[in-house]
C-alpha positions as CSV (number, residue, x, y, z in Angstrom):
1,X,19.6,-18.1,-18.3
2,X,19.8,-14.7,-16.8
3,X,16.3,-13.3,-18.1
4,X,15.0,-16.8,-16.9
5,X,16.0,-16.2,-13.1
6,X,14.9,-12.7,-13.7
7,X,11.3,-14.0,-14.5
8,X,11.9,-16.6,-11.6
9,X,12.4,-13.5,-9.5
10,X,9.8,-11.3,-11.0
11,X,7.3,-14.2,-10.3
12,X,8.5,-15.0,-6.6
13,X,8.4,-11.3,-5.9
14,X,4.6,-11.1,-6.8
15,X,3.4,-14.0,-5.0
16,X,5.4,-13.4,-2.2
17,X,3.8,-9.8,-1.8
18,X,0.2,-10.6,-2.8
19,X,0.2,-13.5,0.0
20,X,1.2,-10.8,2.8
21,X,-1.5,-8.6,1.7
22,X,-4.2,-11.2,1.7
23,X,-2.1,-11.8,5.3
24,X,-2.8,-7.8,6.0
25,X,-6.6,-8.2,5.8
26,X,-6.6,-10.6,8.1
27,X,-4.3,-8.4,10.5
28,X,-6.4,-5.4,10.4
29,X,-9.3,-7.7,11.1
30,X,-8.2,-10.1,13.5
31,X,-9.3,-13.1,11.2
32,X,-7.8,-16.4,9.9
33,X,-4.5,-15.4,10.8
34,X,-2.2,-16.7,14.2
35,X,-0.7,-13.5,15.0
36,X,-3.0,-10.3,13.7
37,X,-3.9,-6.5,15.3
38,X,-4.5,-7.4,18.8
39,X,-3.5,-11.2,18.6
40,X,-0.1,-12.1,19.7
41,X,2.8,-11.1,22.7
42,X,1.8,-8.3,24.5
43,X,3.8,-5.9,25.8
44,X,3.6,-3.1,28.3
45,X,1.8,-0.2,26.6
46,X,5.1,2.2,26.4
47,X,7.4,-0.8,24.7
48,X,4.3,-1.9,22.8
49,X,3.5,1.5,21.1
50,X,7.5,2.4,20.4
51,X,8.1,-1.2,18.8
52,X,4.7,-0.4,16.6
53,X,5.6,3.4,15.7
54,X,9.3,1.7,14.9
55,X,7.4,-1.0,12.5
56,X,5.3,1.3,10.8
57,X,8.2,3.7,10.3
58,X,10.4,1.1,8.9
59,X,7.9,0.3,6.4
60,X,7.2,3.7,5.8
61,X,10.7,4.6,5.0
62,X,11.2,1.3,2.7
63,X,8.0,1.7,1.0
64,X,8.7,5.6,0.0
65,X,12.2,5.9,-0.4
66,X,12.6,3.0,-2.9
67,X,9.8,4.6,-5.1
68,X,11.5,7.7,-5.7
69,X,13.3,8.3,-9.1
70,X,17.0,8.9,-7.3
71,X,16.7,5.6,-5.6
72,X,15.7,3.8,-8.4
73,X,18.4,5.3,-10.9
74,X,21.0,4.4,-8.6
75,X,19.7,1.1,-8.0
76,X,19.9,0.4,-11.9
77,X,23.2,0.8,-12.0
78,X,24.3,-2.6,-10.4
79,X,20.5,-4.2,-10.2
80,X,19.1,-5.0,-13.4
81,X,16.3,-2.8,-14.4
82,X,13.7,-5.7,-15.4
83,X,13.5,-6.6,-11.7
84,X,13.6,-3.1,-10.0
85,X,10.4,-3.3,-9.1
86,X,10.1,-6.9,-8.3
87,X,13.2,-5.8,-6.0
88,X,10.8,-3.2,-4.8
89,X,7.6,-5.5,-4.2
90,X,9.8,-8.1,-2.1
91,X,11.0,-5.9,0.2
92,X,8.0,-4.1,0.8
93,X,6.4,-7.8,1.2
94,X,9.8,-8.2,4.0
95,X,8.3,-4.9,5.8
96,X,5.3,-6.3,6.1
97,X,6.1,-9.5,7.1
98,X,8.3,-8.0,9.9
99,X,5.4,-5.6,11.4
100,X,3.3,-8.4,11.4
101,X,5.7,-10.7,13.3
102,X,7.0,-8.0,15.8
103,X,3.7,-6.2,16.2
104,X,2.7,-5.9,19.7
105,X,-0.9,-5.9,20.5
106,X,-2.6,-3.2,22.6
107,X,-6.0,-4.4,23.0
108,X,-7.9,-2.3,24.8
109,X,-10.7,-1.0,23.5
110,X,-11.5,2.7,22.5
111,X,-14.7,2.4,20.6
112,X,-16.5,-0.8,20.0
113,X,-20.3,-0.5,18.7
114,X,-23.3,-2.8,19.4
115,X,-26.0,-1.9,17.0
116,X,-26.0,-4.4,14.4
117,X,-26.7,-2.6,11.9
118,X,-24.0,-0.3,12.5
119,X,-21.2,-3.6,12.6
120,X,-22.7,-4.5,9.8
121,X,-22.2,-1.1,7.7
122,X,-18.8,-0.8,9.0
123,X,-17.7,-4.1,7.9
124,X,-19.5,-3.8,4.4
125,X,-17.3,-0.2,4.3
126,X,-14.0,-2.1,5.6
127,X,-14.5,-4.8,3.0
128,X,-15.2,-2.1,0.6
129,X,-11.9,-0.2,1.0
130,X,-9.7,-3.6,0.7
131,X,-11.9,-4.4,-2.8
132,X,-11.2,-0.5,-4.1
133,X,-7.4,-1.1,-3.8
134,X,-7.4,-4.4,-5.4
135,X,-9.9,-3.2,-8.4
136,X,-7.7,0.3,-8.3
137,X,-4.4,-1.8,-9.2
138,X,-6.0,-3.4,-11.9
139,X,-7.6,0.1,-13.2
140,X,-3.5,1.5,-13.5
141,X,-2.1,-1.5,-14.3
142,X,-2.1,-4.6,-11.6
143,X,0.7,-6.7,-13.9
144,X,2.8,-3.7,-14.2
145,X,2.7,-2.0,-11.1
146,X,3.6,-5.2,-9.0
147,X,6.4,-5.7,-11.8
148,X,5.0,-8.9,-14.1
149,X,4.7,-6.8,-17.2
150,X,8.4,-5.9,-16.8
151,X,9.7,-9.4,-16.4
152,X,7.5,-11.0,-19.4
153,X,8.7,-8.3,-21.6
154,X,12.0,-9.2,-20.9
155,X,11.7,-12.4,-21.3
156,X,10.3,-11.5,-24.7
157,X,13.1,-8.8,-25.2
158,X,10.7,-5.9,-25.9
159,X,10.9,-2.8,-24.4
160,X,7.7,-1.1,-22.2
161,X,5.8,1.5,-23.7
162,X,6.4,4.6,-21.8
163,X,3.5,5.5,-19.7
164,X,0.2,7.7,-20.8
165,X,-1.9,9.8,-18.5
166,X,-5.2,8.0,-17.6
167,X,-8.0,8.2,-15.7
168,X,-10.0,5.2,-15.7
169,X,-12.7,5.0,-12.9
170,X,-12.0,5.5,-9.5
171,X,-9.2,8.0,-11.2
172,X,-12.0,9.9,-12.6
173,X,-13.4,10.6,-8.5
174,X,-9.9,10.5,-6.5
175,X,-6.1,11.1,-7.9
176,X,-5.2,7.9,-5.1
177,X,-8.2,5.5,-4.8
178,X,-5.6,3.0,-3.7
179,X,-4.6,5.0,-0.5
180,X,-8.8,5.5,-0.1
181,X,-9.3,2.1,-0.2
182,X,-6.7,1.8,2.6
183,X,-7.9,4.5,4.7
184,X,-11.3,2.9,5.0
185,X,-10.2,-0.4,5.4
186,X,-8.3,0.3,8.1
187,X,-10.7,2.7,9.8
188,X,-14.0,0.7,9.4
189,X,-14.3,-0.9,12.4
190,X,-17.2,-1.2,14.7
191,X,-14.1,-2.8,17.5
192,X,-11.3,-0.3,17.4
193,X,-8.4,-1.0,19.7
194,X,-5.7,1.2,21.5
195,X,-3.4,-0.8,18.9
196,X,-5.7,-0.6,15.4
197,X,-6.2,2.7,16.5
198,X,-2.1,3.6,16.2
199,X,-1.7,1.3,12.9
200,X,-4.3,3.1,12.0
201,X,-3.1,6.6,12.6
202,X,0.4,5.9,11.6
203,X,-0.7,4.7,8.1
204,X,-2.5,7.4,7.5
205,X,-0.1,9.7,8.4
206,X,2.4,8.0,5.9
207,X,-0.1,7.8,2.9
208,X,-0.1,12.0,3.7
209,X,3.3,12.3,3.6
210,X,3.9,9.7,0.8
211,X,1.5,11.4,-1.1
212,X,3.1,14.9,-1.0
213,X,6.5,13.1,-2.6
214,X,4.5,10.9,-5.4
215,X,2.6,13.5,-6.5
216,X,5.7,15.6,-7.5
217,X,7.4,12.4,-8.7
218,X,3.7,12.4,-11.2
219,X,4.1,16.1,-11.9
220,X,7.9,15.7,-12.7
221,X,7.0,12.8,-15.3
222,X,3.7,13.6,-16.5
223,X,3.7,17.4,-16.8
224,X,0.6,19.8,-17.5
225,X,-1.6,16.6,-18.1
226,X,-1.1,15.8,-14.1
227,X,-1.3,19.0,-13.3
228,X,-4.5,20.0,-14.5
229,X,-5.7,16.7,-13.4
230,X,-4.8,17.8,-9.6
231,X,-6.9,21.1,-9.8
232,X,-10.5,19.7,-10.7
233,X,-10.2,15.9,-8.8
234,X,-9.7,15.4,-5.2
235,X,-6.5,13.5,-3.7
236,X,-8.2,11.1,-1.3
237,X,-12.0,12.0,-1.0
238,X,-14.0,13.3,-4.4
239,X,-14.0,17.6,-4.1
240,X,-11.6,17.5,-1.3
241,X,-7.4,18.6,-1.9
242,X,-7.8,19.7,-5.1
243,X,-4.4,22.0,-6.0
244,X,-5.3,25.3,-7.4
């Protein structure tokens, strides 16, 4: 019974997260969704952009802190380790879900082009960014990094093979193609708002931070493999942040 509402978990923990980030492409681009980027209460601009720093920083914090290996070993020790990271998707789905709901539009504009051609491109680029994360989770591992290998295998009651240094694709150009295909989907605009254009900022400015403390975490558990790997590709655009 216990691996069974484990699984149950597991499974409601991935569904639950994938539906907020189909929800998060239709933030960013103010589609298909009731409340989205600059669609929803507004605010005065102070209030508006310290409840939107607050948001992203909340999710910031949640998103990094649970993935480091202290967290997670203390965690273990009263959470069972078959749903750590189904733990870890659902409250990262709950962040989300919150800065959507408490997000306060700022909806002025700060750049918004009118050559066609140019909306065009930048929605092709935008659409290309969301595609490179999805295709980049399945490159790692899509059904274990969202926690679905973990949960099956305990419901088998096999243990996970410990992870191997790859580079499969996108890895072979960037060391975090997810975090590239983020940056231009939420940068590719051709209508940037006062309030995409702090979401924007302050996601980027976590991915560089959150980058700085995964990349030890790799180092840490991957050795001279990751190492090497870091001086000859580039972190977030190929040939640029290589570590020598």
């Amino acid at each position: 019974m216990g691996r069974l509402l484990r699984f149950s978990f597991g499974l409601f923990a991935y569904v639950f997260f994938f539906a907020t980030f189909l929800y998060m492409i239709g933030f960013v681009n103010n589609v298909l969704v009731p409340r989205s980027m600059d669609v929803g209460p507004e605010t005065s601009s102070l209030p508006a952009i310290a409840i939107n720093i607050a948001l992203i920083l909340l999710f910031g914090v949640q998103h990094s802190v649970m993935a480091r290996p202290g967290f997670k070993a203390g965690l273990t020790r009263t959470w069972p380790a078959a749903i750590e990271r189904s733990l870890y998707v659902a409250l990262s789905a709950v962040a989300l879900c919150v800065l959507y709901w408490f997000w306060r539009p700022l909806p002025a504009l700060v750049w918004s082009i009118d050559n066609a051609t140019l909306r065009t491109l930048l929605h092709v680029l935008g659409g290309l960014g969301w595609a490179i994360v999805l295709v980049s989770t399945f490159l790692l591992n899509h059904f274990e990094l969202f926690g679905l290998r973990q949960i099956w295998s305990d419901m088998r009651g096999i243990s996970i093979p410990e992870a191997k240094f790859r580079q499969p694709f996108f890895y072979k150009l960037v060391r975090h193609p997810i975090y590239t295909g983020f940056l231009l989907a939420f940068w590719a605009t051709p209508d940037m708002s006062q309030g995409h254009l702090l979401f924007a900022a302050g996601m980027t400015a976590y991915i560089l931070v959150g980058i700085r403390y995964e990349e030890r975490d790799l180092v840490e558990n991957l050795g001279a493999d990751y190492s090497e790997y870091r001086t000859r590709v580039g972190m977030l655009v190929p040939g640029i942040g290589k570590q020598s």
